[in-house]
C-alpha positions as CSV (number, residue, x, y, z in Angstrom):
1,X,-8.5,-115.7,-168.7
2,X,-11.4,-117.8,-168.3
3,X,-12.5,-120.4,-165.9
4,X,-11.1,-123.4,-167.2
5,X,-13.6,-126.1,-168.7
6,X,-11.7,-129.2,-167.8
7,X,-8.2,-129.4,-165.4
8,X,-6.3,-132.7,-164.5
9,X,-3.8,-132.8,-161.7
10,X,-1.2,-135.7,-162.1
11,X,0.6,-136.2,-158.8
12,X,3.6,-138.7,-158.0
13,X,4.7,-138.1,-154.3
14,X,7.0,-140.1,-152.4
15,X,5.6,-141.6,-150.1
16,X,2.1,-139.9,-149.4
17,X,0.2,-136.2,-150.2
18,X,-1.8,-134.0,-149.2
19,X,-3.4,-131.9,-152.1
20,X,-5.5,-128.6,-151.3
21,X,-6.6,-126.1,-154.4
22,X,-7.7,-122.7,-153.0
23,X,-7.9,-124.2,-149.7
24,X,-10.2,-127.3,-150.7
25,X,-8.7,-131.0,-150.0
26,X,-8.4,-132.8,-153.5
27,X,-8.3,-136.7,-152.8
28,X,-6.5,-138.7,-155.4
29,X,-7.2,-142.2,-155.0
30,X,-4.7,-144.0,-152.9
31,X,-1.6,-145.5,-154.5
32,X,0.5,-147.9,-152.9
33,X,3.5,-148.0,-155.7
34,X,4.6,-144.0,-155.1
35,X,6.1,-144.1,-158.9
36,X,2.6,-144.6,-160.1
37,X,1.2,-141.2,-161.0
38,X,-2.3,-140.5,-159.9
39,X,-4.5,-138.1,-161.9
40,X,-8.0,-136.0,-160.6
41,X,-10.3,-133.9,-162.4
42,X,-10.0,-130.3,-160.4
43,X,-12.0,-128.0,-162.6
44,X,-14.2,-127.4,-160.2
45,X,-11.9,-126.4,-157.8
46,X,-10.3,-123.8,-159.7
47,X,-11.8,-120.0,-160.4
48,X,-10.9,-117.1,-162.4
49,X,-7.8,-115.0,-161.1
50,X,-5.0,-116.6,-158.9
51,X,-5.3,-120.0,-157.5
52,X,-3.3,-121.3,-154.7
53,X,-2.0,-125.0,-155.2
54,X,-0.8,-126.2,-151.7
55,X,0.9,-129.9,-151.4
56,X,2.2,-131.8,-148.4
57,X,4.7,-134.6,-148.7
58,X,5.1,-137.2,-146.2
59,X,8.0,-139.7,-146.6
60,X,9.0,-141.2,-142.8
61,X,12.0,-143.0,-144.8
62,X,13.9,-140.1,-146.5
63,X,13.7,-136.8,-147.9
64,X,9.9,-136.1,-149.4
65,X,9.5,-135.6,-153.2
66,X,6.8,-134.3,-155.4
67,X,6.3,-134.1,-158.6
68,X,3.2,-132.4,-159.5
69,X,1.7,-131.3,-162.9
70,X,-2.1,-129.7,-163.4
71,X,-3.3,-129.4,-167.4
72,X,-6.4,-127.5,-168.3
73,X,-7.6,-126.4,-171.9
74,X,-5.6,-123.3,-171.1
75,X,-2.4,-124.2,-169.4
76,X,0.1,-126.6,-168.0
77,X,2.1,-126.0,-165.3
78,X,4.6,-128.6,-163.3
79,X,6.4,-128.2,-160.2
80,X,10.3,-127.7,-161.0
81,X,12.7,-125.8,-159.0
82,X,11.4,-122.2,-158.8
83,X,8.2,-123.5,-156.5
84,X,8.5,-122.5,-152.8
85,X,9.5,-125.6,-150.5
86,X,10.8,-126.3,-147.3
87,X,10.9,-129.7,-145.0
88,X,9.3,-128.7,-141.5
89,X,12.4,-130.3,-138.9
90,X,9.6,-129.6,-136.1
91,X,6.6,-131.6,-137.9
92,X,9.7,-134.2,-138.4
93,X,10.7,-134.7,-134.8
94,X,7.3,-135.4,-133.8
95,X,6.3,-137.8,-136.3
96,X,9.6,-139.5,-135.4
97,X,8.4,-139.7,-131.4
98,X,5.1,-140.4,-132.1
99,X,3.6,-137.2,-130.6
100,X,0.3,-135.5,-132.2
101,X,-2.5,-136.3,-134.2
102,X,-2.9,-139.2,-137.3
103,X,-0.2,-138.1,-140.1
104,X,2.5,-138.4,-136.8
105,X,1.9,-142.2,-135.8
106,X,4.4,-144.7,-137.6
107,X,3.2,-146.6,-140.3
């Protein structure tokens, strides 16, 4: 398979994300209403072979969710149940006590 020529990334994440593709930060625009899905050409971002997608959720009100879907004239693919996830109780605690750098201070 080829490069793709053009690749959109639609994300919706309760409350705020973190996108990286292949280890490159992907900025969305900001979005205040998290139901609101936010789209971003990636093409350039992506290469031949296997790409790693990597997306952090931060939600200091509840559980995090994500729903994530990248379309390219090749492919879609959306995040469903068989994607790797976990909730970091560590990362958690300190975000609740205020210790560490800018993604743990209350907002």
């Amino acid at each position: 398979m080829d490069r793709p020529a053009t690749a959109r990334l639609s994300v919706r994440a309760m409350r705020r994300a973190e996108v990286k593709i292949n280890g490159v930060t992907v900025r969305p625009r900001s979005n205040r209403n998290w139901k609101e899905i936010t789209t971003i050409d990636v093409a350039e971002h992506l290469h031949v072979g296997t790409n790693l997608i990597e997306a952090r959720v931060f939600n200091h009100n509840g559980p995090p969710a994500l729903w994530l879907t990248l379309t390219t004239d090749q492919l879609r693919l959306r995040s469903d149940e068989s994607w790797e996830a976990f909730v970091c109780r560590f990362f958690l605690a300190l975000c609740r006590t205020g210790v560490g750098g800018e993604e743990a201070r209350t907002r």
